[in-house]
SEKEGU-115785 format. One record per atom (N, C-alpha, C): z, x, y. Coordinates in steps of 0.1 Angstrom, whole numbers, plus 2048, in hexadecimal, padded with zeros to 3 digits. Atoms other than C-alpha are relative to their C-alpha. Example, Ala and Ser with C-alpha at 12.3 -4.5 7.8 and 13.67 -1.06 7.14 Angstrom:
% SEKEGU-115785
8008097F4
84E87B7D3
80080980C
8007F77F5
8478897F5
8087F880B
% end
This chain:
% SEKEGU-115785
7FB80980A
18DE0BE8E
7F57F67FC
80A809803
175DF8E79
8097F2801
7F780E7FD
178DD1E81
8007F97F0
7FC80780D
18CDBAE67
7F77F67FF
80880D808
17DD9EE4D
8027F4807
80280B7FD
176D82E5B
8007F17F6
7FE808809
17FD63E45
7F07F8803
80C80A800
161D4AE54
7F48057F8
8067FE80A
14CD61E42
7FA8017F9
7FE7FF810
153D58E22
7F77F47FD
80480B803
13BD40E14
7F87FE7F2
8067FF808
128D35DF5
7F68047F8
80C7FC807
110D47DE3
7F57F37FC
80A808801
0EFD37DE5
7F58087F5
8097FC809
0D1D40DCB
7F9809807
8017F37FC
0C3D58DE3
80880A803
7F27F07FF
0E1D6EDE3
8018077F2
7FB7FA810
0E1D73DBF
7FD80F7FE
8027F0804
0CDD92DBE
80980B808
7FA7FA7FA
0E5D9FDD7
80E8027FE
7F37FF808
103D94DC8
8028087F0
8017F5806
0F6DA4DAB
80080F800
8007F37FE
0F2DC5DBA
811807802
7F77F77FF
115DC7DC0
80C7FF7F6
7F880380B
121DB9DA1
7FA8117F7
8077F2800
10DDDBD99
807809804
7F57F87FC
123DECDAD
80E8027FA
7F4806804
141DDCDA1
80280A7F5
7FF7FD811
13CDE8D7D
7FD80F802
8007F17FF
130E0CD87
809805806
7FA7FF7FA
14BE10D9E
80C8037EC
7F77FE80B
161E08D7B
7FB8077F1
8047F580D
14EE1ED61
80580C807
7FB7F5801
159E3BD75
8148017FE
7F3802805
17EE2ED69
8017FE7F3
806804810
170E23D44
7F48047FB
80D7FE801
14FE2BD35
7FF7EE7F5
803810802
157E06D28
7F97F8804
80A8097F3
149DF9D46
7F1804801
80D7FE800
126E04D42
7F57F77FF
80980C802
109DEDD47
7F38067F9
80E7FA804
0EBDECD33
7FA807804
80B7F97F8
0CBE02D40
7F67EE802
80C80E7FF
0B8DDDD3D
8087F6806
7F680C7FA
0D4DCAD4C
7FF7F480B
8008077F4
0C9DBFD6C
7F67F0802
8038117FF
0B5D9ED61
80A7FA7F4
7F780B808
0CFD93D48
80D7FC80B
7F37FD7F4
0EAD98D6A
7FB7F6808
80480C7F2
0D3D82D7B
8017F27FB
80280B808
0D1D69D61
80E7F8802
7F08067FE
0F8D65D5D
7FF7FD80E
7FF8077F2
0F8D62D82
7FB7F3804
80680D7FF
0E2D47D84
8067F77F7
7FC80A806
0F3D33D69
811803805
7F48047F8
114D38D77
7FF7F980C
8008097F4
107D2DD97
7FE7F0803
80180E7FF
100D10D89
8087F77F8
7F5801808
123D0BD77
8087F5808
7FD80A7F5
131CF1D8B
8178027FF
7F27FD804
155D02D7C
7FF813803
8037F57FA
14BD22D8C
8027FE80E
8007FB7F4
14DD34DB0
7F980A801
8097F77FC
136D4CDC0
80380180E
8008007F2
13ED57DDF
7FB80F806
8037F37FD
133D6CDF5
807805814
7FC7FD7F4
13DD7FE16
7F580380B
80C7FD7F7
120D7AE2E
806804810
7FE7FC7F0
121D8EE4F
7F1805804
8117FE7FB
100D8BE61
7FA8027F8
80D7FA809
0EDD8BE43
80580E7F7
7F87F480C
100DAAE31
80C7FB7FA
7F980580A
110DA2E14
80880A7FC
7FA7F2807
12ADBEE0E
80C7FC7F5
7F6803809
140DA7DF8
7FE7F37FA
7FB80A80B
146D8FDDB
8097FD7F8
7F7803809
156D7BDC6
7FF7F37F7
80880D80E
154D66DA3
80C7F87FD
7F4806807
170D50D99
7FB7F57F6
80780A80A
16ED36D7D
80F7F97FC
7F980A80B
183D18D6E
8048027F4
7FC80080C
190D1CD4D
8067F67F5
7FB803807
195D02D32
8098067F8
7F77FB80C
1B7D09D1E
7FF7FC7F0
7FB80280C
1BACFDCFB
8067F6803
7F780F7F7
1C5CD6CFB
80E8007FA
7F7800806
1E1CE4CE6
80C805808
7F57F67F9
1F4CF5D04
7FF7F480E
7FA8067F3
203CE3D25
7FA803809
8087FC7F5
1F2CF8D3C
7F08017FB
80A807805
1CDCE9D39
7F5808807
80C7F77FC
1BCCFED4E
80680A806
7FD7F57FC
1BDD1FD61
7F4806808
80B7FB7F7
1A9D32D79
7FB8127FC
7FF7ED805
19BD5AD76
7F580580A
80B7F87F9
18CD6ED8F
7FE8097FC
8067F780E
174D7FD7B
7FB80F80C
80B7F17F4
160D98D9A
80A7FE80E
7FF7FD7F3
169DA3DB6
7FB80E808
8067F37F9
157DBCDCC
7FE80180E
8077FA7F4
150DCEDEE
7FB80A7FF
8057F97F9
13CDE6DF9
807809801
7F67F87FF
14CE06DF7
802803812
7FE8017F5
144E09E1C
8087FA809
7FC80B7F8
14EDE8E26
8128027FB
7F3801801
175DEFE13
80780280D
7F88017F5
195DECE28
8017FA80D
7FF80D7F5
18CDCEE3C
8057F4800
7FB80E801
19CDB3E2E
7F77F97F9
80A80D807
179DA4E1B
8037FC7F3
7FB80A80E
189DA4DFC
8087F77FF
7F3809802
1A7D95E05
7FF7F0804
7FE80A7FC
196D7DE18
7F77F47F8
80B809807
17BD71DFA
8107FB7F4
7FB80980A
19AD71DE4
80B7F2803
7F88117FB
1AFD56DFA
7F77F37FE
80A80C800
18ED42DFC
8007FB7F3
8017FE80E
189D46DD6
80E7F67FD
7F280B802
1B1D38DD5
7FD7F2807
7FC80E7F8
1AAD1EDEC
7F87F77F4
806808808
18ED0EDD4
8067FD7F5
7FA80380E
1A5D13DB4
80A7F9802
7F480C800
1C3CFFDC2
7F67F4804
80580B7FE
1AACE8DD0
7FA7F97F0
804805811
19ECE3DA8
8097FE7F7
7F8802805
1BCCDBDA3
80880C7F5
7FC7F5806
1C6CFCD90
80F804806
7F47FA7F9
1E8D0BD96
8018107F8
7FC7F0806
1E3D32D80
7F5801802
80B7FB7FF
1CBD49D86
7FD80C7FB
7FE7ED807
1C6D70D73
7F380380A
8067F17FC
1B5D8CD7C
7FF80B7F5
7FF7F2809
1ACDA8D64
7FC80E806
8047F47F7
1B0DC9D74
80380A7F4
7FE7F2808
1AEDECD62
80C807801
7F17FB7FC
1CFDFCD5E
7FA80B807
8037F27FD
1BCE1CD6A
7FA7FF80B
8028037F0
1B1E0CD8E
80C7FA802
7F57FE7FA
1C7E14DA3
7FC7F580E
8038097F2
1BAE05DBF
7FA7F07FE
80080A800
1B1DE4DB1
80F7F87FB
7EC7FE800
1D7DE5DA2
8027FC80E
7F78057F7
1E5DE6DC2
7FE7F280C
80280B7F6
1CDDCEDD4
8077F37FE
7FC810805
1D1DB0DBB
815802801
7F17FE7FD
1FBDB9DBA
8037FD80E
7FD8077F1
1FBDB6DE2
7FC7F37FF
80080B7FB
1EFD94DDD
8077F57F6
7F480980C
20AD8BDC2
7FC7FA7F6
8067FE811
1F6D90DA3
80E8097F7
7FD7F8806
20ED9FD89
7FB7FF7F1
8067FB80F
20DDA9D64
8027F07F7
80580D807
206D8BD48
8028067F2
7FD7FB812
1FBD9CD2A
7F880E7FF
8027F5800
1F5DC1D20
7F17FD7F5
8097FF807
1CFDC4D12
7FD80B7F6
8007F3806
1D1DDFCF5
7F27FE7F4
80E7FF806
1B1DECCE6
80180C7F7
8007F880A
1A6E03CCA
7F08047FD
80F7FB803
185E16CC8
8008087F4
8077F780A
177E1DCA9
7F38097FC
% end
């Protein structure tokens, strides 16, 4: 039996993790082109991936986390703040935009335990909502976010011309 996620850790992406957090935001997205060919990343992508990373990391309405275990990094996660519109009651909002493991590292608990951490910092920012955009056609990120009492919001309908 492989051993479960360990919460301690979960800790913050530092500026030398980027290129590694990028590698599996890399994953992340190839993982979902073979569900979309939506998801496709440039062929030149990998210094504009670094760039966003580095200016999100220095977003001070951002999160980066990562799941260090001795130095292997088999998971992450991005969350971000959301200004509403000052014309609506609810003023802000949260959205965890990434989330990845290691296809190796799946079924230990690292997602579940980057996305409690990820919750803990959005109620601490005073937030009380938070989305998720999953693909109706992952099944398996479907069921993750729903076990942790994500449900449906608003249906995204598209039209390729």
């Amino acid at each position: 039996m492989s051993r479960r996620a360990d919460p301690t850790c979960i800790r913050d992406a530092q500026p030398r993790d980027l290129d590694r957090v990028a590698a599996l935001w890399t994953a992340i997205t190839d993982h979902h082109r073979e569900i979309d060919p939506l998801f496709t990343m440039r062929p030149d992508a990998d210094s504009a991936l670094r760039d966003l990373l580095e200016a999100m990391h220095r977003d001070p309405e951002t999160l980066i986390l990562v799941y260090d275990d001795a130095g292997d990094l088999p998971g992450m996660l991005i969350a971000r703040i959301d200004q509403q519109p000052p014309i609506m009651c609810e003023t802000q909002r949260a959205e965890i935009t990434d989330l990845g493991v290691r296809e190796a590292e799946r079924r230990r608990g690292i997602g579940a335990v980057l996305v409690d951490a990820a919750l803990d910092w959005i109620r601490a920012s005073g937030v009380d909502r938070v989305e998720v955009n999953v693909a109706r056609a992952n099944q398996e990120g479907q069921a993750f976010w729903r076990a942790r009492g994500f449900g449906d919001l608003m249906d995204v309908l598209q039209r390729r011309l």
